[in-house]
N, C-alpha and C positions, 0 to 999 in steps of 0.2 A: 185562903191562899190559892184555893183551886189548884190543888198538887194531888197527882195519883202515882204508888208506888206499886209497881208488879213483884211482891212477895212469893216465894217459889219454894216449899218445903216439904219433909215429909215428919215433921216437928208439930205434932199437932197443937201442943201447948205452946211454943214460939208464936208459932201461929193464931191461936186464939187470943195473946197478947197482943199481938200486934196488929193486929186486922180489925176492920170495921165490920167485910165483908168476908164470907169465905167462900168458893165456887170449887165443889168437889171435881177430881175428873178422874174418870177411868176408859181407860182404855182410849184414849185422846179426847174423850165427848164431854164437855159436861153434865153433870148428871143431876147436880145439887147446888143449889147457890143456899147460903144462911145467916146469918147476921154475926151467931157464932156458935162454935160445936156445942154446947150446950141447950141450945134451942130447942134439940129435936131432928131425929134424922128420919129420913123415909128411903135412901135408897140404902143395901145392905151395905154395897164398900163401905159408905161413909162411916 
């Protein structure tokens, strides 16, 4: 369908549900892009 949704939470389980992708941000930057929270993080925010 080539459909992309901008998903926007601080819900991290919503989130990992609904997402394909995840892209951490702090402080406006992205810091972490991931498949999903359970993956594996490397910056501390996440």
């Amino acid at each position: 369908m080539a459909l992309t949704y901008l998903f926007i939470s601080h819900d991290i389980d919503a989130v990992n549900r609904i997402c394909d992708r995840i892209a951490v941000m702090y402080l406006g930057n992205i810091v972490e892009i991931l498949p999903n929270i359970n993956s594996g993080t490397l910056h501390p925010y996440t």
